[in-house]
C-alpha positions in Angstrom: 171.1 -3.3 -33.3 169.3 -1.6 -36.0 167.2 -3.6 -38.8 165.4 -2.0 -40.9 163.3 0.4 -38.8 163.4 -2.5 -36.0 165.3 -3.0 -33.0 166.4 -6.0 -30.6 166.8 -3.5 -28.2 164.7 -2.3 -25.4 161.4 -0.4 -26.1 162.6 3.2 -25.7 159.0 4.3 -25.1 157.5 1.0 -23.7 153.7 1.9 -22.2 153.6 1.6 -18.6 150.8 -1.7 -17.9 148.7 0.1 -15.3 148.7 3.0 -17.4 147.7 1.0 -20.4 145.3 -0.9 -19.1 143.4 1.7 -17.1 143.1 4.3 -20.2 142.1 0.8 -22.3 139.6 -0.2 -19.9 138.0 4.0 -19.6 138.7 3.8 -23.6 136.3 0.8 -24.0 133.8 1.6 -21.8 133.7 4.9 -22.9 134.7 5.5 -26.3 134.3 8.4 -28.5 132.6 9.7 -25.4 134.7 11.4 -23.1 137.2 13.5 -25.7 139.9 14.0 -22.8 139.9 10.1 -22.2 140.0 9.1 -26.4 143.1 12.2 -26.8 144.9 10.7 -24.0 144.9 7.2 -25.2 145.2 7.6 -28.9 148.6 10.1 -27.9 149.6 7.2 -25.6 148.9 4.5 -28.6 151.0 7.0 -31.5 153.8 7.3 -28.9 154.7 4.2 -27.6 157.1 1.4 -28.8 155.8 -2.2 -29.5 157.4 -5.5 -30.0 156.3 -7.4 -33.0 157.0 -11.0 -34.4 159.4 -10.6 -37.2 160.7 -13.4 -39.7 163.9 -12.4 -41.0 167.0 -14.4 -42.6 169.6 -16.0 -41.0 172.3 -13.8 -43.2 170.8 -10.8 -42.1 169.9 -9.1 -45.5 168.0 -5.9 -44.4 165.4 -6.4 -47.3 164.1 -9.7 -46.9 161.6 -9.6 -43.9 158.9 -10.0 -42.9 156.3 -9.3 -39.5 154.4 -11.6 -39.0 150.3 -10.9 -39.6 147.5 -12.4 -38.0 143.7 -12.7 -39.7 140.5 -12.6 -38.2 137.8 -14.9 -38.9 136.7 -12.6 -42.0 140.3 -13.3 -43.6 141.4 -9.9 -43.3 145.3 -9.6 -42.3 146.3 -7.2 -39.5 149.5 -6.4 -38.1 149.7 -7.4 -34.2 151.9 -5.4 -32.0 152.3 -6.3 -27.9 152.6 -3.9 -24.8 155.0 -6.4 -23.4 156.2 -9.6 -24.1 153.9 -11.6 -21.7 151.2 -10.6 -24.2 152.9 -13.0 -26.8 154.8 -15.6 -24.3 151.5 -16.2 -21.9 149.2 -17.0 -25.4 151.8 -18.4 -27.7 155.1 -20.1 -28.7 156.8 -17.9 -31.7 156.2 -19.3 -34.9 158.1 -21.8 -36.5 160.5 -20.1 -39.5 161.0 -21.2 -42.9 164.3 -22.8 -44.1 167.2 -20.1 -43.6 165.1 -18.0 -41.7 164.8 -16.9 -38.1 161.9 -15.4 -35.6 162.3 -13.1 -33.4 160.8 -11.0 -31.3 162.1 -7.4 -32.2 160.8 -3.7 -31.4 159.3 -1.3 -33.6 157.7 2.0 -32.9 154.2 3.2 -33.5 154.9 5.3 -36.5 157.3 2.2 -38.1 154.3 0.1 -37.7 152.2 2.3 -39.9 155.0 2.6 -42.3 154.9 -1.5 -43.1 151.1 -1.3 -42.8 150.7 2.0 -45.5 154.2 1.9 -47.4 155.7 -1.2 -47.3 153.4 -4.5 -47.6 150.0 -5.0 -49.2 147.1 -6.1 -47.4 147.3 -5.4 -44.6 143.7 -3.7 -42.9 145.4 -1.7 -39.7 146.8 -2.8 -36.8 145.8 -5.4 -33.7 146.9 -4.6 -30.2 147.3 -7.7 -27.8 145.6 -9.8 -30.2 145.1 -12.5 -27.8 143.9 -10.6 -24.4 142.6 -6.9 -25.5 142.2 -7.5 -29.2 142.4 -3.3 -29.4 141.3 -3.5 -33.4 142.7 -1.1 -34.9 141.3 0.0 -38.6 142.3 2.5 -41.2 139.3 4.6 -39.6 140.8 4.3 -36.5 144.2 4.8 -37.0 143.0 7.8 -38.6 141.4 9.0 -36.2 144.8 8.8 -34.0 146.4 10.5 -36.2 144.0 13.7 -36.4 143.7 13.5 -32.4 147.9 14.0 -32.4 148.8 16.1 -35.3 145.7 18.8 -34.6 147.5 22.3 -33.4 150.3 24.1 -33.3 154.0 22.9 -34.8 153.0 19.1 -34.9 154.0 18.8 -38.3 157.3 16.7 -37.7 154.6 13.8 -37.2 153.5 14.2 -41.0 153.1 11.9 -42.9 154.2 9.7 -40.3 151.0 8.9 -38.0 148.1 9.7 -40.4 147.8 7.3 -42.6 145.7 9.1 -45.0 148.9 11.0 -45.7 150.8 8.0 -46.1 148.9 6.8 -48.5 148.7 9.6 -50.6 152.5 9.8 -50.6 152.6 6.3 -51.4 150.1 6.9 -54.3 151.8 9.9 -55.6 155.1 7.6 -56.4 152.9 5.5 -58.1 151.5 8.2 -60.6 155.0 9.5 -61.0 155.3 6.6 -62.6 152.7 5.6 -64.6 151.5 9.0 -64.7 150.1 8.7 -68.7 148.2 5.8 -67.8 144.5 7.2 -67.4 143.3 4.1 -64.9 146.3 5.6 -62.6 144.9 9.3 -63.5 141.7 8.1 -61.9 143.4 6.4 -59.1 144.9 9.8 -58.1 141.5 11.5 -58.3 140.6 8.8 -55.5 143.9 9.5 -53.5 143.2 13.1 -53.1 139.5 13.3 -52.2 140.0 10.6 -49.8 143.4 12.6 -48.6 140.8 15.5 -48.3 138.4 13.5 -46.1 140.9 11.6 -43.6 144.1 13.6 -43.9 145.8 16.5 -41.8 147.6 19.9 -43.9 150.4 21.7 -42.8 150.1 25.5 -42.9 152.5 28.3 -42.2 150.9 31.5 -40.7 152.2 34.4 -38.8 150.4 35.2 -35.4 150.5 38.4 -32.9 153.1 36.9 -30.4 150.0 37.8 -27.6 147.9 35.5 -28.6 150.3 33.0 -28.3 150.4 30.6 -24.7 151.5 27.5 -23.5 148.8 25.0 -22.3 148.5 22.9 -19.5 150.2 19.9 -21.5 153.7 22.4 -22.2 152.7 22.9 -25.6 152.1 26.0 -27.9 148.4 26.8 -28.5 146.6 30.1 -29.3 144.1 32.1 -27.7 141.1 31.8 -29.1 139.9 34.4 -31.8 143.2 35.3 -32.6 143.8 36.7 -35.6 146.1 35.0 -38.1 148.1 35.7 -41.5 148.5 33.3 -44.0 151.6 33.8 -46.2 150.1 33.2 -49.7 151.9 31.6 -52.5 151.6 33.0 -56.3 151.0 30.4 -58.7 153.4 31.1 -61.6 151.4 28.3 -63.6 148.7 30.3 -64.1 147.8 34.2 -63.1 150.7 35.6 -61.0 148.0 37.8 -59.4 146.2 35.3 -58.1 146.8 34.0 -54.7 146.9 30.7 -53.1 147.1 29.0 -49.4 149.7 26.3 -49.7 148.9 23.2 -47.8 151.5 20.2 -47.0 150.8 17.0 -46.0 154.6 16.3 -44.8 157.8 17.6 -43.3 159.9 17.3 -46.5 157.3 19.1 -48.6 157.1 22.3 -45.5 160.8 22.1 -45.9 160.6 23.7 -49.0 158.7 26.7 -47.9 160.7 30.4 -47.1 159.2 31.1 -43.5 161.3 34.5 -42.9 159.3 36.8 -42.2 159.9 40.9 -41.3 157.5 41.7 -38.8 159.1 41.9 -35.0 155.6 41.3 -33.0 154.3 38.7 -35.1 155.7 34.8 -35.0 155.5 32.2 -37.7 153.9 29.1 -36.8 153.1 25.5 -38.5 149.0 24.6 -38.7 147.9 21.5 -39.0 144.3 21.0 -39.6 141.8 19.4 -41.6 141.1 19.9 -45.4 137.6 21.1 -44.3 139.2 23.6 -41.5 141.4 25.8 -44.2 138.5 25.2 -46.8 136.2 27.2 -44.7 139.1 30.0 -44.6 139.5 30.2 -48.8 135.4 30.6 -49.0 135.0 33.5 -46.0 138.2 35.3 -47.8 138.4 37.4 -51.0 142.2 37.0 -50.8 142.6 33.8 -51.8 141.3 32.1 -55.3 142.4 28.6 -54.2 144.3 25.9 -53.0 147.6 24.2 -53.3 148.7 21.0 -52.1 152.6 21.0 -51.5 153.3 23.6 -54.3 157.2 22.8 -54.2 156.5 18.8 -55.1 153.5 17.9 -56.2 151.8 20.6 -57.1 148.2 20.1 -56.9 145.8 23.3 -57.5 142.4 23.4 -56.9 140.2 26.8 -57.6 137.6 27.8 -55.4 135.2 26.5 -58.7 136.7 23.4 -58.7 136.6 23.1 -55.0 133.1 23.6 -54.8 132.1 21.6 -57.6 133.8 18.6 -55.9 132.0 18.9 -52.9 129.0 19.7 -54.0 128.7 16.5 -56.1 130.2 14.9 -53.0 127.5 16.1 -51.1 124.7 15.5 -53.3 125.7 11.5 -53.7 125.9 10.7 -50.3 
């Protein structure tokens, strides 16, 4: 059974315990240290399924729910998810509902969890793995940082904006401008969502590459040889100077969607990016092709000139 994004079903992707534990315990004692250690256990965390504490109604309406939170002792609210259910059972008995209402125990996956933390309900500070035994804290930072570590390379953008939650937030935050868009306190809000969408989050970007430079790593996926050369199909921008050319960046499937990747040229093969802001920034400013920027041309369509880029960096810059 299906309920909202949950399940009372099996995990489908439940994390194997001595797995878990043993990249937990080389995580902790070695963190940020060891790169092949933190990749392996942040694609392990994005990947897997947890069970969660969920209060929802005894007549089953879909959008009246609730999973549970837990706060720490600064009162900020975290979502806790559980490897297994001996990680709730061996600490705790479930909650006691309110009137009309039932808990269970139900199964969510790693990128539904996000989804209640960045989309859905207010709040919340990240996410808390085994609270009780591991108390993996999980912050936006963090969760962040997962979500660069497993997006980074080649064709990865079916997980946007899914596990970055810089992304998700600026997806959320663009709904909310569409609708208060004239209000100039939600004008500024937006000026906030992008620069902090241009710190933390990962772009989509179509470019054609020489089918020779083009390998399969150890893992099975698609990577590139390094100092290949690559092509980036430039949009016009019939907003302003049709002459002028622009790399389009997207920050999610639906937006990439949009995009015409046919292409014409029998040696070359079009591929999907996803990097940082800073990564394709350093490509407009070592290029003469390009005079800017735009974020998901087809929806939202957000230009920045190279001026305007490096004004707002350079102020950037100079504050911190």
């Amino acid at each position: 059974m299906d309920y909202n994004g949950l399940s009372i079903v099996s995990p489908q992707y439940y994390p194997d315990d001595e797995e878990w534990n043993d990249f937990f315990s080389l995580w902790y004692q070695d963190y940020n240290l060891n790169t092949d250690i933190t990749e392996h256990f942040h694609y392990l965390i994005s990947h897997s399924d947890y069970l969660v504490m969920v209060q929802r109604p005894l007549n089953n309406d879909d959008s009246d729910y609730e999973i549970i939170s837990v706060s720490n002792e600064d009162q900020q609210s975290y979502l806790p998810a559980f490897t297994n259910i001996k990680e709730i059972t061996d600490y705790i008995d479930l909650p006691e509902p309110q009137e009309g209402y039932q808990v269970e125990v139900m199964v969510a996956s790693y990128k539904r969890l996000l989804e209640e933390i960045y989309m859905r309900t207010e709040g919340l500070n990240g996410l808390v793995i085994n609270p009780f035994s591991q108390k993996l804290v999980a912050d936006e930072k963090l969760l962040n940082s997962i979500g660069y570590n497993t997006t980074i390379g080649i064709n990865h953008h079916k997980d946007l904006p899914s596990l970055v939650p810089a992304n998700l937030k600026f997806k959320k935050n663009m709904k909310i401008y569409y609708s208060n868009g004239r209000n100039p306190h939600v004008k500024e809000f937006l000026k906030e969502s992008v620069e902090a969408l241009m710190e933390d989050g990962v772009f989509a970007c179509p470019v054609l590459v020489n089918k020779k430079d083009l390998y399969t790593n150890k893992t099975g996926e698609l990577a590139m040889h390094t100092g290949a050369d690559i092509y980036i199909k430039p949009l016009m921008c019939s907003h302003a100077d049709p002459n002028k050319l622009y790399i389009s960046l997207f920050t999610g499937l639906n937006d990439i969607k949009r995009m015409n990747l046919d292409h014409d040229e029998p040696d070359m093969e079009m591929i999907i990016t996803c990097q940082s802001f800073e990564s394709y920034k350093d490509v407009l400013f070592s290029s003469n092709a390009f005079c800017g920027i735009l974020i998901n041309p087809f929806t939202d369509h957000l230009g920045f000139s190279k001026d305007m880029l490096d004004e707002m960096f350079y102020n950037k810059e100079t504050i911190n």
